[in-house]
Structures are given as structure tokens and as C-alpha cells.
NUVO-957698 format. One record per residue (C-alpha): residue number from 1; x, y, z. Coordinates in Angstrom, 1 decimal, decimal comma. Last residue first. Example, Ala and Ser with C-alpha at 12.3 -4.5 7.8 and 13.67 -1.06 7.14 Angstrom:
BEGIN
- num_X_Y_Z
- 2_13,7_-1,1_7,1
- 1_12,3_-4,5_7,8
This chain:
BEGIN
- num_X_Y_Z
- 376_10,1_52,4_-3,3
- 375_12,4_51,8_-0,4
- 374_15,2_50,4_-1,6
- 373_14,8_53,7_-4,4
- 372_17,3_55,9_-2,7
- 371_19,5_52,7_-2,0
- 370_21,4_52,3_-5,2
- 369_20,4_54,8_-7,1
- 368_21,5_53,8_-11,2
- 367_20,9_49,9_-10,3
- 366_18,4_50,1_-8,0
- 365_16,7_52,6_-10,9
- 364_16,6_49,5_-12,9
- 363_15,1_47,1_-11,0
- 362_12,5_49,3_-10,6
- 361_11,5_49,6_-14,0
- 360_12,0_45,8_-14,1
- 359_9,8_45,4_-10,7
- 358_7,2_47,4_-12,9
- 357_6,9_45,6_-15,4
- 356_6,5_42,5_-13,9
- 355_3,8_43,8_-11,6
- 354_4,2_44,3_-7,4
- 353_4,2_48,2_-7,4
- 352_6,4_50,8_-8,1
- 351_6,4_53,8_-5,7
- 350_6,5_56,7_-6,9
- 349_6,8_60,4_-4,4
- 348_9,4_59,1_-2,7
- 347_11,1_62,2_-0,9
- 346_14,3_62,3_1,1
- 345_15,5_65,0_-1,2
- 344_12,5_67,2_-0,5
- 343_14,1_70,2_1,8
- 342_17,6_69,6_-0,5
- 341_15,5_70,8_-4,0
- 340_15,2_67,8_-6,0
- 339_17,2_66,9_-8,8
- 338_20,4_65,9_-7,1
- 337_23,4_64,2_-9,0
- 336_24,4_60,5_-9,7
- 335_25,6_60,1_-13,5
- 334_23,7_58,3_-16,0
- 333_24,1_57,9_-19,5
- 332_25,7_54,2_-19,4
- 331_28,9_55,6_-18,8
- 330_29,2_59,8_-18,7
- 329_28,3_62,3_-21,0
- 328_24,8_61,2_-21,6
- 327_23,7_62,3_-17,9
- 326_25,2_66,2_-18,8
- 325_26,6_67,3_-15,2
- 324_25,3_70,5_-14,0
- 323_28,5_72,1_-12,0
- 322_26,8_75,6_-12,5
- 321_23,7_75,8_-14,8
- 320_23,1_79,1_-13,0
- 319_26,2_80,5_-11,2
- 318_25,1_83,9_-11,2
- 317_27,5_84,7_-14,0
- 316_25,9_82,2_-16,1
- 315_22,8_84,6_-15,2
- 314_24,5_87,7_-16,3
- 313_25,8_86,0_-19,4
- 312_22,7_85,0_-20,8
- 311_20,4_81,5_-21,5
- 310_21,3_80,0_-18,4
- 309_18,7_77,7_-17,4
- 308_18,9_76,4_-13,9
- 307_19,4_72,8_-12,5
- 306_22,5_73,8_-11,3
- 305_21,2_76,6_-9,2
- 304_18,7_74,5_-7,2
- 303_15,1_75,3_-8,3
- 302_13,9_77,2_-5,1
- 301_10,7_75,3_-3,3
- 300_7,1_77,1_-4,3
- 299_5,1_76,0_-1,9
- 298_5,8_73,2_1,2
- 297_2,8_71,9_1,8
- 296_0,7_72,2_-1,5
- 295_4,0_71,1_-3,3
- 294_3,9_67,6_-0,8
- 293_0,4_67,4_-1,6
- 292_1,1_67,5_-5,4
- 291_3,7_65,2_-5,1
- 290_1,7_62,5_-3,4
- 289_-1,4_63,1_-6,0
- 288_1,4_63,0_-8,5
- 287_2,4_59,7_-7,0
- 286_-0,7_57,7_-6,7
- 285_-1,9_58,1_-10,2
- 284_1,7_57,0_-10,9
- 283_1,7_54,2_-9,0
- 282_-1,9_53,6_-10,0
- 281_-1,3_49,8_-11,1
- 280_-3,3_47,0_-13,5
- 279_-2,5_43,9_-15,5
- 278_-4,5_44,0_-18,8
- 277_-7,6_42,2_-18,9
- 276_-9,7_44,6_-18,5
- 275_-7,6_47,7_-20,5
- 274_-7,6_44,7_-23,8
- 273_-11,3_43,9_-23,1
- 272_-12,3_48,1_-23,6
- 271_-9,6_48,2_-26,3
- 270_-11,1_46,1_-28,4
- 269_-14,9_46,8_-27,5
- 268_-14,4_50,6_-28,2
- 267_-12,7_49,7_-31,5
- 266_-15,4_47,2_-32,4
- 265_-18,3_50,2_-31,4
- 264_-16,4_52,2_-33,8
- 263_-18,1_50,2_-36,9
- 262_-21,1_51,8_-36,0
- 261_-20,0_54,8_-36,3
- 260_-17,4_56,9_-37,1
- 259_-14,1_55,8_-38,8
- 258_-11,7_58,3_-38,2
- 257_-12,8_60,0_-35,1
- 256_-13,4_56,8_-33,7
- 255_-9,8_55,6_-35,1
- 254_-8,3_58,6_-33,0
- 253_-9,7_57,7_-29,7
- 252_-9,1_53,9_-29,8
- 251_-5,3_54,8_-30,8
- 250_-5,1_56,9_-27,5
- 249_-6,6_53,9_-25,7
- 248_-4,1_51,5_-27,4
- 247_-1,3_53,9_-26,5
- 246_-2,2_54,0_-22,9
- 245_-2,8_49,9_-22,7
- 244_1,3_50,2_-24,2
- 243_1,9_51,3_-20,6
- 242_1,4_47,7_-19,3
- 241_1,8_47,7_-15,5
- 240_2,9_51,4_-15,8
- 239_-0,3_52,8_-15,7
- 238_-3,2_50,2_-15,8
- 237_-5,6_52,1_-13,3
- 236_-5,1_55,5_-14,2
- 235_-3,7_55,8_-17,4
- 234_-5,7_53,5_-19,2
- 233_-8,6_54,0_-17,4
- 232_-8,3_57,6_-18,2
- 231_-7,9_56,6_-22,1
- 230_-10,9_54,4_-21,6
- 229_-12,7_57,7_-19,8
- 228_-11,9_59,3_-23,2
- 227_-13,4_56,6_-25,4
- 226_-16,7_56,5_-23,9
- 225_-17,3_60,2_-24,0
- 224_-16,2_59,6_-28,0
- 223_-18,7_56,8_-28,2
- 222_-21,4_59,8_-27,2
- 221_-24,1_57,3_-25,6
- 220_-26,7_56,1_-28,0
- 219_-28,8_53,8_-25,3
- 218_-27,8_50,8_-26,9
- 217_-23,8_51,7_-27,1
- 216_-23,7_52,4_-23,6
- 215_-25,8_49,3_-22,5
- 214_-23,3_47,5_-24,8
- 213_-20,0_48,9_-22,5
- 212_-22,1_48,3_-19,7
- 211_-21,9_44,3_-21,3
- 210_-18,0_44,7_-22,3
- 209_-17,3_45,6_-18,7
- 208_-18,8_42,6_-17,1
- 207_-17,3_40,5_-19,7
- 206_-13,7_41,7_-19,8
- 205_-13,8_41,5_-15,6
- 204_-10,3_43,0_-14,3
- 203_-11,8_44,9_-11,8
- 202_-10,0_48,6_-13,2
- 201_-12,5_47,9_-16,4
- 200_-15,4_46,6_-14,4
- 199_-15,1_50,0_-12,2
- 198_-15,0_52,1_-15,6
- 197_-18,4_50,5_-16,3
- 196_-19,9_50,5_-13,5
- 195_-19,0_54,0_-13,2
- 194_-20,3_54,7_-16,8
- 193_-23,0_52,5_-15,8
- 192_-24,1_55,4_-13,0
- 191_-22,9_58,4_-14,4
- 190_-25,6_57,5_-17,9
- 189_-28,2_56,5_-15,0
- 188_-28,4_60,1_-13,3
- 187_-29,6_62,0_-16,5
- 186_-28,2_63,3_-19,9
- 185_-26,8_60,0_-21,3
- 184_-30,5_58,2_-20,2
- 183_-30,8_54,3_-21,0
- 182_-34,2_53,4_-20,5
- 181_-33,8_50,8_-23,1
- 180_-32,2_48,9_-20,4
- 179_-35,0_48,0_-18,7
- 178_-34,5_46,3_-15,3
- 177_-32,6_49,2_-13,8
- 176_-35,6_51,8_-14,8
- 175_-38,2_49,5_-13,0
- 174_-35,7_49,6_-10,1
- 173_-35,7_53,2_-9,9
- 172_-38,8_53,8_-10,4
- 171_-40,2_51,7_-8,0
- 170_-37,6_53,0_-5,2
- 169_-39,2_56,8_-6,1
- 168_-42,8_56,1_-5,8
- 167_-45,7_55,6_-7,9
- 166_-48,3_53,6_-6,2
- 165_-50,4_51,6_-8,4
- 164_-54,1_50,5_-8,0
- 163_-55,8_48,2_-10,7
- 162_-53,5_45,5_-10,2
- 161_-51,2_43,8_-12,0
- 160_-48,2_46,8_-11,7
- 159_-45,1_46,2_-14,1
- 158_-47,3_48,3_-17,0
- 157_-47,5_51,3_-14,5
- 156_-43,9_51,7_-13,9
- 155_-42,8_51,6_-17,5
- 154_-45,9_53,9_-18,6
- 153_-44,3_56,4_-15,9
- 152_-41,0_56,0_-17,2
- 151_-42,4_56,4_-20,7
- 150_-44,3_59,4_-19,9
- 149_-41,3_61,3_-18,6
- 148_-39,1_60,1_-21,0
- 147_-41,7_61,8_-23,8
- 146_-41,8_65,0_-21,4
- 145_-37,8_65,3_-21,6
- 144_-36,6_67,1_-18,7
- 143_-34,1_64,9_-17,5
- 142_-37,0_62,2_-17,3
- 141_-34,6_60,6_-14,9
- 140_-35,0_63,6_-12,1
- 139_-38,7_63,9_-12,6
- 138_-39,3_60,2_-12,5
- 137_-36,8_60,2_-8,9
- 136_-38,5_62,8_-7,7
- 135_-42,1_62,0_-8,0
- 134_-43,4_60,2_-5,0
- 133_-46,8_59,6_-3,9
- 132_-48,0_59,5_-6,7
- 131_-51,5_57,5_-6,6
- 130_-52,7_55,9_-9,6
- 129_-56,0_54,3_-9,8
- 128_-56,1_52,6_-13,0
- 127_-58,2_53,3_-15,9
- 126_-56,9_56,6_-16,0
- 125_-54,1_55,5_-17,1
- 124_-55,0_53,8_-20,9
- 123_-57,4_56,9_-21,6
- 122_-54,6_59,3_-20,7
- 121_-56,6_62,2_-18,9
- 120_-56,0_62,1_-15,0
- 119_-52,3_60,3_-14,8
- 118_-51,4_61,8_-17,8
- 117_-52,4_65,4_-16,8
- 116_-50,8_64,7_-13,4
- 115_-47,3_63,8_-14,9
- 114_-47,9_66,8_-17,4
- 113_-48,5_69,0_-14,7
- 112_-45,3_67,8_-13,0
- 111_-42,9_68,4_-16,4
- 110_-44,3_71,2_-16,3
- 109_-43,7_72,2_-13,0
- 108_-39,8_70,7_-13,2
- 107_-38,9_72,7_-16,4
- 106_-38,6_71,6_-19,5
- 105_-35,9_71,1_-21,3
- 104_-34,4_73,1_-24,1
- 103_-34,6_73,2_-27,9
- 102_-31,9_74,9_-28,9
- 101_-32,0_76,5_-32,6
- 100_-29,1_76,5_-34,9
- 99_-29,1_77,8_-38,4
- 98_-27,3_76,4_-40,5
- 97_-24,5_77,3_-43,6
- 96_-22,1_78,4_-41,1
- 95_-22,1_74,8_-39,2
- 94_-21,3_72,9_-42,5
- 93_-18,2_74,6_-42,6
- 92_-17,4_74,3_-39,3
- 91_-17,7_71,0_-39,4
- 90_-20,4_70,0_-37,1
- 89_-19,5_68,3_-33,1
- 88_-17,8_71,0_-31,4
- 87_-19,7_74,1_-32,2
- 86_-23,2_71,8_-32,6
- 85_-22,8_71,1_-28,3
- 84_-24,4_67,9_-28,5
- 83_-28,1_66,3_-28,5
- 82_-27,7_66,6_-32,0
- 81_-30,6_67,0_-34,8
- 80_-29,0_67,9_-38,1
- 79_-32,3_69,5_-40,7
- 78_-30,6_70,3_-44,1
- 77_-33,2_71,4_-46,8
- 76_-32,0_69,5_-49,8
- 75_-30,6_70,7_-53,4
- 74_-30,0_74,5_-52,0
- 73_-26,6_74,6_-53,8
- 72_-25,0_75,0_-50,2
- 71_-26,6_72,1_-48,7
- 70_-26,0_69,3_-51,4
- 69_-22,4_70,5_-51,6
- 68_-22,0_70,4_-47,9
- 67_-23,5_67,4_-47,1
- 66_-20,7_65,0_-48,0
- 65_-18,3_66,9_-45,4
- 64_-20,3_65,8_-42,8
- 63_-19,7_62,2_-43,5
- 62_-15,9_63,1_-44,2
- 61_-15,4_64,7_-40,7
- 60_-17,4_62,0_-38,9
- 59_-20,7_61,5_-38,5
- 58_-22,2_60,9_-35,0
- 57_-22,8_64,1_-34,2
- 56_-25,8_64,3_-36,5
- 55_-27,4_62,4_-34,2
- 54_-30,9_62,5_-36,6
- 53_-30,3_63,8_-40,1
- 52_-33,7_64,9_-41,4
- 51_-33,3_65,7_-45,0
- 50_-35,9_68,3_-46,1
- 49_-36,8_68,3_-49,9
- 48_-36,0_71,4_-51,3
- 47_-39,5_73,5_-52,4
- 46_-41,5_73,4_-55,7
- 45_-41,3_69,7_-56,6
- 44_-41,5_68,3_-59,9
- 43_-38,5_69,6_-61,3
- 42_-36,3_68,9_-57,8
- 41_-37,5_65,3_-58,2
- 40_-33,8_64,3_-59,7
- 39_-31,0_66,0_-57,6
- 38_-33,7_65,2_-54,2
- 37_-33,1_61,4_-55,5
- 36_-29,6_61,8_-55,7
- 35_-28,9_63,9_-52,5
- 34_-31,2_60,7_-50,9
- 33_-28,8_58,1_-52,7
- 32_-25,8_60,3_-51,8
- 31_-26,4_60,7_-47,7
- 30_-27,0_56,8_-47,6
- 29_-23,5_55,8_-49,5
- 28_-21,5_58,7_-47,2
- 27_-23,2_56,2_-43,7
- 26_-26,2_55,7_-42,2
- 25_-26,4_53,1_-39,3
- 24_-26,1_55,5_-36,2
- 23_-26,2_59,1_-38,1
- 22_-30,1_58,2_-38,4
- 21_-31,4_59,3_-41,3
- 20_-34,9_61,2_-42,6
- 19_-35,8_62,1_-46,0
- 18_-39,4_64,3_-46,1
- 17_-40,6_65,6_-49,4
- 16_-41,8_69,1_-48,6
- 15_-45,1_70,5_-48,3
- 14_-43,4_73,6_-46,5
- 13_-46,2_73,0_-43,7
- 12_-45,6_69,6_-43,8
- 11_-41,9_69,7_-43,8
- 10_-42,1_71,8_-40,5
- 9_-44,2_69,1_-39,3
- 8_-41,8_66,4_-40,0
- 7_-39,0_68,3_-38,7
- 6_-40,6_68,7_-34,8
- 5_-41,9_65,1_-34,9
- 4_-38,0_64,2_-36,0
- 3_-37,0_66,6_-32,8
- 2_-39,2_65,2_-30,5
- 1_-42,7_66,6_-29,1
């Protein structure tokens, strides 16, 4: 049973009007014509309406914030279905004037009884002769959900012509791969075309990684899940090839938050094409990972005394700050001095790669080192 079958019979038994929304394609203008029409039945009926907001989530802050008044005067019966964690995804405000209930997964023995109880009682199945001879991968990309379950299964069936069909793990697999309404963001399949999808950014391939971007957006992934492995992306693979593709991904982030949904999908397809098709590097990815082996190897190195903070007398008296030379006192701000401790001064920890901007960072430093960054 799903959560709108769930609300539906609760507003049954209330005998209840029953409003239902998705948070995908509604919008402020959808919550106020329902609140309206609650505002005027309310004489006729004896009970609140329910409203049935389904991916509650998916509002923003100012969506939410529509609801309150309806919901604290009583006018409609508030049920928010999220597949979320409600603590970070409701207003708080909104959140102290609900009740939450968790409806949890089932387990992997009833999730197997109901395979067999399809399989022996549907009067479509048992028609056929099917055999499971495997069941791992449909348990696994149910993810606990007994109408997945029977749609995998009905999935797998349906691309069989004869009247025997053996159920086994690589058949699910590939029926599920062929469909993408199967789309799961719980199970196995939302890592695996997030990966694609990630992988087509760092590949350079705008079209490959717009389409997982699409199977993403069908299947009702969290766009906000999406925009934080952009902003990875962006610092990870793009780096300092174009660091303005970090900016963009932090702007992506924000404007979701602002705007919701579905017009965020265009801000999620912006930047994903703009982190594609920008020139890519992991110099810096690379060199904290080099640093932080080199700190794993060596411990905690003493901060050379001039490089010291010396906020008392006792401590100046210790020589801390000593000889430190201020890099915007002398000519073009820069004055050659040591900022490593002496056992890591022969360290390269980035090394700039082949991109235009890049080669003017380095450049740059040849300039101010001279030979310490030859190397680099």
C-alpha cells in the first residue's frame, strides 16, 4: 500500500473531501485554490478536508510557508508525504504543527512471501509457469517496497513470450536497465546513473550527461542530491581549469533552494552542460590527497617560529612572529620566505596541469619562485 492509498483511506474513514498534490508540478497558486475551496465547503462539511501533498520535499521555503495558515486555523487536514528526512526538508514551523509517522520497509521474508504469493495467486501470473530461480537482485531493487517488488516482477514477466519464465538475477537486471521508469533513488540503480552521470560530466560529453541527468529528473531524484555532486564535479574534476565552473555549481545550489521545482530542472541542466563542457583538471584534488599522505607520514611537523602568532609578550619574547616579513610590504607583494617546515621544503604537493589557466597560474609562481615551481 502507498502513501496516497494510505491518505485516501484515512479520508474515507473521516469522510473527508480528499485534495491531493504533487510537490513536482504544483506550485503557491495550487496550494491557494484548494485552501480556497476547503475556506468555502467548510459549512457543508463536518470534518477538514485532507490535502494530500505528495514529495512534500520538493517545496521550497515560501511553498511550505503557504500551508501554514491553512494548517494552523484547522481549514485543511495536512497530509506531506516525503521519502526524506522531514527534520531537514519541512520548515520548522510547519514541522511542529504535524505529526510524523515512518512508514518503513519491509523486510526481506516478506518481501519473499509476497514474491511467491504473486507468483501462485495473481490471476494474470499464475497463468504462466514461473520458476524463481533467483531472487536477489528483485529483492535488492524493490528496496523494500512490495509495489516495486511486483512491478519488477510484472516487468520481467511481460518481456517473456512464452508460457514458462525463469526469474533470475541477470534478467532483472537488464529488464530494469531497459526501462527507465524503474528508476529507484533508494536502491542500487540511483548510485549507478549517478556514477554515470558524474563520469559523463568529468568525460566531457554534454549530451551523455544531460540524458542521466533526465533519468534523474524522471525517476524523482532529490534535485538538491544532484546539485551537490555538481558542486563536487566542479571542484574535483574542473578545478582550476575554469574555477568560475565552482561558482556556477554553488549558484546552481542556491537558485534550487530558491526557486523549487520544476523550473530547477533548467538550473541543474545549465550547469550540468556548462561543468561538461568546461575544460577539466584535479590538481588540486590531487594535491591535498598528496599533502595529506605526506601529514600522515610525517605527523604533526613544528610551525616554524616566524610563522607563529604572537598575541602576548611572553610569546613575542619567544621569538614567535620573529623576522616574519609582511608580503604587501615589499614590491609587487611578494617577498621570498619559507612557509613550510624545513623537513617538507622540497615538497610539491600541486602540480598544475596542461590547461590555459593553469599554465598562467603557473606562470606566475615561476615568476615569484623561480625554480621551486620548475618542476610543478
Amino acid at each position: 500500500m502507498g502513501k496516497t492509498t494510505l491518505a485516501q483511506i484515512i479520508a474515507d474513514r473521516l469522510e473527508a473531501p480528499f485534495y491531493m498534490l504533487s510537490a513536482v508540478n504544483s506550485g503557491v497558486k495550487d496550494v491557494r485554490e484548494v485552501i480556497e475551496k476547503a475556506k468555502s465547503n467548510r459549512f457543508f462539511n463536518a470534518v477538514s478536508p485532507v490535502l494530500f501533498i505528495d514529495e512534500i520535499h520538493r517545496f521550497s521555503k515560501s511553498q511550505q510557508d503557504s500551508l501554514l495558515n491553512a494548517v494552523e486555523k484547522g481549514v485543511v487536514t495536512l497530509f506531506g508525504a516525503t521519502t526524506e528526512n522531514p527534520s531537514f526538508e519541512v520548515i520548522r514551523p510547519l514541522l511542529s504543527r504535524c505529526q510524523v509517522y515512518v512508514l518503513k520497509s519491509l523486510g526481506k521474508d516478506d518481501l519473499l512471501a509476497l514474491l511467491h504469493k504473486a507468483v501462485e495467486e495473481d490471476i494474470v501470473l499464475k497463468e504462466k509457469d514461473i520458476r524463481l530461480t533467483e531472487t536477489d537482485a528483485v529483492l535488492r531493487y524493490s528496496g523494500g517496497d512490495a509495489r516495486k517488488l511486483l512491478n519488477i516482477l510484472d516487468l520481467v514477466v511481460s518481456a517473456e513470450e512464452g508460457d514458462t519464465v525463469e526469474i533470475t538475477d541477470a534478467k532483472v537486471v537488464e529488464r530494469l536497465q531497459e526501462n527507465p521508469a524503474a528508476y529507484d533513488k533508494g536502491g542500487e540503480m540511483h548510485y549507478d546513473i549517478i556514477s554515470a552521470f558524474i563520469k559523463s560530466v568529468r568525460g566531457s560529453d554534454p549530451d551523455a550527461a544531460v540524458y542521466w541527468l533526465a533519468r534523474m529528473v524522471a525517476g524523482g531524484e532529490d534535485p538538491e542530491f544532484i546539485a551537490r555532486r555538481l558542486l563536487i564535479s566542479a571542484a574535483e574534476d574542473i578545478g582550476l581549469a575554469n574555477p568560475n565552473a565552482l561558482l556556477l555549481a554553488n549558484a546552481c545550489f542556491d537558485a534550487l533552494r530558491k526557486i523549487g521545482w520544476p523550473e530547477g530542472r533548467i538550473i541543474l541542466a545549465e550547469t550540468t552542460v556548462y561543468l561538461a563542457t568546461s575544460p577539466k583538471s584535479n590538481s588540486a584534488y590531487l594535491s591535498i590527497d598528496e599533502a595529506l599522505a605526506f601529514v600522515e607520514q610525517t605527523g604533526n611537523l613544528p610551525v616554524p617560529l616566524h610563522l607563529r602568532n604572537a598575541p602576548t609578550k611572553l610569546m613575542a619574547e619567544l621569538d614567535y612572529g620573529k623576522e616574519y616579513k609582511y608580503a604587501h610590504d615589499y614590491e609587487n607583494h611578494f617577498i621570498k620566505q619559507d612557509y613550510l617546515p624545513p623537513e617538507a621544503r622540497h615538497e610539491h604537493f600541486w602540480k598544475a596541469q596542461p590547461n590555459p589557466a593553469e599554465s598562467k597560474l603557473l606562470e606566475h609562481m615561476k615568476r615569484l619562485w623561480g625554480d621551486k615551481h620548475s618542476e610543478s
